[in-house]
C-alpha positions as semicolon CSV with decimal commas, in nm:
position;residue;x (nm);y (nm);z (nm)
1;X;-0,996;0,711;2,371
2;X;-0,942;0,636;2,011
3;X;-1,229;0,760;1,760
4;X;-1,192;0,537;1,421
5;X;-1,409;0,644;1,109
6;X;-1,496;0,508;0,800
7;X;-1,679;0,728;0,568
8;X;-1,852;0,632;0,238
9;X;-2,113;0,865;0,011
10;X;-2,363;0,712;0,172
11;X;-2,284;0,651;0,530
12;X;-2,011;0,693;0,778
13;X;-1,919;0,449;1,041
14;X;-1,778;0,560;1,403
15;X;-1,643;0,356;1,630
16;X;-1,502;0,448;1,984
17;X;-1,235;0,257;2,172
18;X;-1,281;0,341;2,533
19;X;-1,045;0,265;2,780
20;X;-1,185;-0,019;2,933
21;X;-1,193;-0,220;2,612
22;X;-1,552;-0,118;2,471
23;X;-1,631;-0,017;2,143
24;X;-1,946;0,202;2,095
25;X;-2,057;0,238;1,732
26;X;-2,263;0,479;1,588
27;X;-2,377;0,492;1,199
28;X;-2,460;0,837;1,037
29;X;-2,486;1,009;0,643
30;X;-2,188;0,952;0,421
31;X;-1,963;1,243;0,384
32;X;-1,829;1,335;0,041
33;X;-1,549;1,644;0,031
34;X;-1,649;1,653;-0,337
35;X;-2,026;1,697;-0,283
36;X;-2,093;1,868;0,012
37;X;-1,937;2,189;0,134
38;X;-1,717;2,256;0,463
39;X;-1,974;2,438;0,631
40;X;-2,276;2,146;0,578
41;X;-2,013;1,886;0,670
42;X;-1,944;2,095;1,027
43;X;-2,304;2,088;1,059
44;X;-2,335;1,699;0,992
45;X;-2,088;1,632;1,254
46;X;-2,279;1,838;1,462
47;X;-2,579;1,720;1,420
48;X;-2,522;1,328;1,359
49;X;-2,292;1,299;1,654
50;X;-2,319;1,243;2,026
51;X;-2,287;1,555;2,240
52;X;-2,056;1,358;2,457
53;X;-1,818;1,262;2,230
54;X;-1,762;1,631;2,156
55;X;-1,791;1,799;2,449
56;X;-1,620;1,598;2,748
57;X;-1,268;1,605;2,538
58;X;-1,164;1,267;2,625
59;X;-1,098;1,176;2,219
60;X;-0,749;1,130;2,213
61;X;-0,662;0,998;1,838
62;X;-0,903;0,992;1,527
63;X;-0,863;0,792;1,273
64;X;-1,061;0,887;0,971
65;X;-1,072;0,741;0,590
66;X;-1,268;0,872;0,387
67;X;-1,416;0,890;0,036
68;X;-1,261;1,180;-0,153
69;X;-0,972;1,207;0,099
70;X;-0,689;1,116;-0,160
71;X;-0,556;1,431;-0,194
72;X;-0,359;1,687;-0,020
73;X;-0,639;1,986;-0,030
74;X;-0,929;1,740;0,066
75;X;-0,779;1,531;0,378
76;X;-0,704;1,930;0,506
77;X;-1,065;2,016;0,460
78;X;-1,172;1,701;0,647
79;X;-0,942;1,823;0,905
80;X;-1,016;2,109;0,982
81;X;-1,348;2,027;1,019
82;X;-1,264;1,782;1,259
83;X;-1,042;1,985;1,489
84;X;-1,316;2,209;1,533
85;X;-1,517;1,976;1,721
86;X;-1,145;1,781;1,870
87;X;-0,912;2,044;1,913
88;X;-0,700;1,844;2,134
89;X;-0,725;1,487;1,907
90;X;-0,421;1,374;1,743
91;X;-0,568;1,328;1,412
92;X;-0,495;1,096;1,106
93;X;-0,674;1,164;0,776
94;X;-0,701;0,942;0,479
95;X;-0,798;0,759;0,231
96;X;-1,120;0,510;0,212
97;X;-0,889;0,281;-0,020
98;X;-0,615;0,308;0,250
99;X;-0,873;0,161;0,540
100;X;-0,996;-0,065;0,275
101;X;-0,634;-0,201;0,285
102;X;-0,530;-0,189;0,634
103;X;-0,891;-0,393;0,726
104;X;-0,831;-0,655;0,453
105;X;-0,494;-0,716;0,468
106;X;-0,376;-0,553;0,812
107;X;0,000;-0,560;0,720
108;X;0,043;-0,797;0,507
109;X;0,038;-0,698;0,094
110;X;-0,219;-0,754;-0,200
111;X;-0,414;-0,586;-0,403
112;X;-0,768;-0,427;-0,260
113;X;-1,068;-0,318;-0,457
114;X;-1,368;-0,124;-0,266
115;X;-1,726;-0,183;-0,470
116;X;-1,977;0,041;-0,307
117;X;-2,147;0,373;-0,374
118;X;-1,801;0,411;-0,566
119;X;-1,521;0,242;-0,679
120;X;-1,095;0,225;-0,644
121;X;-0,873;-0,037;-0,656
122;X;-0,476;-0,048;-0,565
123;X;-0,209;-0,241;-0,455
124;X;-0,098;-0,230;-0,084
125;X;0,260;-0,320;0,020
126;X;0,166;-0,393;0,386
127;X;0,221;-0,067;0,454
128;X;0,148;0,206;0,215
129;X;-0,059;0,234;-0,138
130;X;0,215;0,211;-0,407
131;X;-0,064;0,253;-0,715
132;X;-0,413;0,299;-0,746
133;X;-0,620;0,307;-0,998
134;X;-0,747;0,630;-1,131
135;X;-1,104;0,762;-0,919
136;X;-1,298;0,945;-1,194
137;X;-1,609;0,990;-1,001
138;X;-1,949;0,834;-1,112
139;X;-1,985;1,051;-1,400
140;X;-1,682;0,963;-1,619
141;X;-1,606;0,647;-1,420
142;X;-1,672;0,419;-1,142
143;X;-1,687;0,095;-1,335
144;X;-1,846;-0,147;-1,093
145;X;-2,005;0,097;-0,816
146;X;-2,357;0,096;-0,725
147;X;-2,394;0,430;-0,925
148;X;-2,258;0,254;-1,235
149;X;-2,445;-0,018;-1,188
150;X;-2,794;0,191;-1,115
151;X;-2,672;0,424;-1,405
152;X;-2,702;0,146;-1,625
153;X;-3,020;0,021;-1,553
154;X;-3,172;0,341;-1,567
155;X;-3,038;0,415;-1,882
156;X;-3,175;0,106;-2,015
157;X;-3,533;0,161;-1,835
158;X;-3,555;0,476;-1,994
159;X;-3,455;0,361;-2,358
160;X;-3,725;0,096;-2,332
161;X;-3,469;-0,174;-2,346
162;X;-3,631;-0,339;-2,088
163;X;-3,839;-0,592;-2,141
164;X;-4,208;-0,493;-1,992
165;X;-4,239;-0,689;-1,730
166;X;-3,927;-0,614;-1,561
167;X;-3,998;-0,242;-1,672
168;X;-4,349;-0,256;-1,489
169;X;-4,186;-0,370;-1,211
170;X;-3,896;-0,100;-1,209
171;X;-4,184;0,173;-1,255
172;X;-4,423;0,023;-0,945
173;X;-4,045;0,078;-0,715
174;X;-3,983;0,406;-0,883
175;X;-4,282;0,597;-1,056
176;X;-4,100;0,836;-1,142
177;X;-4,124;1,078;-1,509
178;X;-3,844;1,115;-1,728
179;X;-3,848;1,504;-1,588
180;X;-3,839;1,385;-1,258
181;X;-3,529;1,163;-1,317
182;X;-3,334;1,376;-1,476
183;X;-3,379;1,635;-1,232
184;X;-3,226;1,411;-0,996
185;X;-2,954;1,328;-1,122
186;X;-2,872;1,713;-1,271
187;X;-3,013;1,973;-1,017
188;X;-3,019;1,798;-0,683
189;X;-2,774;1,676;-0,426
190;X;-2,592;1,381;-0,418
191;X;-2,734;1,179;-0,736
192;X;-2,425;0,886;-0,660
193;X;-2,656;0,824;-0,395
194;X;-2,978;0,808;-0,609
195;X;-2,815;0,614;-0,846
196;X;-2,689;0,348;-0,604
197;X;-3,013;0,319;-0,439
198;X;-3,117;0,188;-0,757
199;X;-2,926;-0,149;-0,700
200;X;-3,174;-0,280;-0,407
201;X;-3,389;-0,351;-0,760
202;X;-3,095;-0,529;-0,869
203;X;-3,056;-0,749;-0,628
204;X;-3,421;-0,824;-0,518
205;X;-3,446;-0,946;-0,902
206;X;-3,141;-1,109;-1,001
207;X;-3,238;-1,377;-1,120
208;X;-3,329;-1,173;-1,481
209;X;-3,092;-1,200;-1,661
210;X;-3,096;-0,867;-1,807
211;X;-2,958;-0,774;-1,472
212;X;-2,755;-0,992;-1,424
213;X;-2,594;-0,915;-1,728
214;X;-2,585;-0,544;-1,604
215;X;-2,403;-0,650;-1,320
216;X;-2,153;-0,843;-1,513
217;X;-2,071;-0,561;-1,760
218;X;-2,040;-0,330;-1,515
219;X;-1,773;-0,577;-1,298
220;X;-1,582;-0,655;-1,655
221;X;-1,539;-0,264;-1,710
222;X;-1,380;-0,267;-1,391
223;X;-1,118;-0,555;-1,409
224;X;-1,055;-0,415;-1,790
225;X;-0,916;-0,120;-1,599
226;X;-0,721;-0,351;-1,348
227;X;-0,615;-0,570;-1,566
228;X;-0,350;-0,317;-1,753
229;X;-0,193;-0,231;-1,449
230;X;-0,177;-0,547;-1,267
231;X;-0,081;-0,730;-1,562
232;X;0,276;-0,771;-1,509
233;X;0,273;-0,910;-1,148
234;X;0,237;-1,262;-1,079
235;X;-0,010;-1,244;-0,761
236;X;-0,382;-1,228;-0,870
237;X;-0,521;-1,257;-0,522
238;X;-0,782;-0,918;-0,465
239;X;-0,920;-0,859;-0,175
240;X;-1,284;-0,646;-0,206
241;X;-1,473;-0,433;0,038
242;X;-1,841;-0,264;-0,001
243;X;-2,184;-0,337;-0,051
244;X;-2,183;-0,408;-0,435
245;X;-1,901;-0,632;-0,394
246;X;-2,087;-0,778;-0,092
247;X;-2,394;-0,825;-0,253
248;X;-2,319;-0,969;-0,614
249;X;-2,001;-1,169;-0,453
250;X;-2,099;-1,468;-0,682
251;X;-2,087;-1,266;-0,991
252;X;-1,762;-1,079;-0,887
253;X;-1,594;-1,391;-0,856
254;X;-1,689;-1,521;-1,181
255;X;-1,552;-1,184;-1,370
256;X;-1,249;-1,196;-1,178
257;X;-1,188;-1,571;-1,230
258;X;-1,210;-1,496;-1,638
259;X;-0,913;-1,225;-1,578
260;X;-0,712;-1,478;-1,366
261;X;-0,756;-1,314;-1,043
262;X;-0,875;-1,517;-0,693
263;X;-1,072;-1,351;-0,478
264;X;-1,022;-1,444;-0,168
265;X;-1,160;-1,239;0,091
266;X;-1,545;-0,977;0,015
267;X;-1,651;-0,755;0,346
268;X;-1,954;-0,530;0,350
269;X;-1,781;-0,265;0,538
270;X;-1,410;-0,258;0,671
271;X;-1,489;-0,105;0,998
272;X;-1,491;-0,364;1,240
273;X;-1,153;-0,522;1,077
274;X;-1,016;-0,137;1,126
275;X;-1,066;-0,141;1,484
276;X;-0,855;-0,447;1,498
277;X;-0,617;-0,272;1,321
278;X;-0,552;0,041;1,558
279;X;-0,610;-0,204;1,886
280;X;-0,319;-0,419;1,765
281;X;-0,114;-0,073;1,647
282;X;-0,230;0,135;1,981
């Protein structure tokens, strides 16, 4: 059996190939090398998985990509958390941006963007990443994530640059203090994911246009950094995958049309087009 995963900062997706051709699926808590420690993710797996899975050893191959897996010292951390529970799985750790680019474009080459919790871009020759562009986390980057995007509009909520109604109805979603916001975002866990949840306001109002504007600032930022890079090839077709790029498609489309790119294909999650992926390669 083939275990294929697809973690995010907010939620990981598992899916099981069984022998017989079934997939079972199972969706549990994103899993971020970055912000939470070996020992918590071992007791994540633990706890978020079924017993059966680990116990009767029948796993065979996992395939895992994963936010914060693009380096050496993190993919090894992910691993060895993994073999714990499948000592006798031939495993394969890496990169979220890599499944982003074997779902969208199997193995074929183009460029791939994920717009979720986070952001990356890169280009893909059909087989391996060649460049990506440089993942500064949502503090010092993330141009076009859902924590930029929630960053922004808090940041504006909490300068008053709101107008009041919209502001009144930010503060009946979230009535939260100044105190209380901060501390979220500077003394407790995982404040990506606080800022991201922030978009569902987003979205349920976008027809302001203050946020939509937010929205489209935060998507320009991002093909500003693209754009550089990209510059001096001739294809402009991007493929996206995530929920930001899922859910403000329209917009993205627009922002990438005034930097001459076509985007052609926008998934929620690449999961499903992953399992393809391995079935064809098994």
């Amino acid at each position: 059996m083939i275990l294929i995963v697809d973690s995010g900062s907010t939620k990981t997706e598992w899916r099981l190939l069984l022998d017989d051709g079934r997939v079972q699926a199972i969706t549990s808590l994103g899993i971020n090398p970055y912000f939470i420690d070996a020992e918590s993710i071992q007791q994540q797996l633990l706890k978020e998985l079924p017993e059966n899975w680990i116990h009767e050893g029948k796993i065979t191959k996992i395939y895992y990509y994963g936010t914060g897996c693009g380096n050496t010292f993190q993919q090894r951390n992910i691993e060895e958390n993994l073999r714990r529970l499948f000592p006798e799985a031939h495993l394969n750790v890496a990169s979220d941006l890599l499944g982003a680019c074997r779902a969208l474009w199997q193995h074929r080459s183009g460029y791939t963007g994920i717009l979720g919790t986070g952001c990356n871009a890169c280009y893909y020759d059909g087989n391996e990443i060649t460049w990506s562009m440089k993942s500064l986390g949502f503090i010092l980057g993330d141009e076009g994530s859902g924590a930029d995007i929630g960053k922004r509009l808090l940041k504006k909520y909490l300068e008053d640059q709101l107008d009041e109604f919209l502001a009144e109805k930010f503060r009946q979603q979230f009535p939260f203090q100044l105190s209380e916001f901060l501390e979220t975002i500077y003394s407790k866990p995982f404040p990506n994911r606080f800022l991201a949840s922030l978009v569902s306001f987003v979205k349920s109002n976008l027809q302001d246009n203050q946020l939509k504007s937010i929205v489209y600032t935060s998507f320009d930022d991002f093909f500003k950094l693209l754009k550089p890079i990209t510059d001096s090839n001739r294809e402009n077709e991007i493929r996206f995958t995530g929920s930001v790029a899922w859910a403000f498609e329209e917009i993205l489309k627009q922002v990438a049309s005034a930097y001459h790119y076509q985007v052609s294909v926008v998934i929620q999650n690449p999961i499903d087009l992953l399992v393809q992926f391995h079935r064809i390669d098994a």
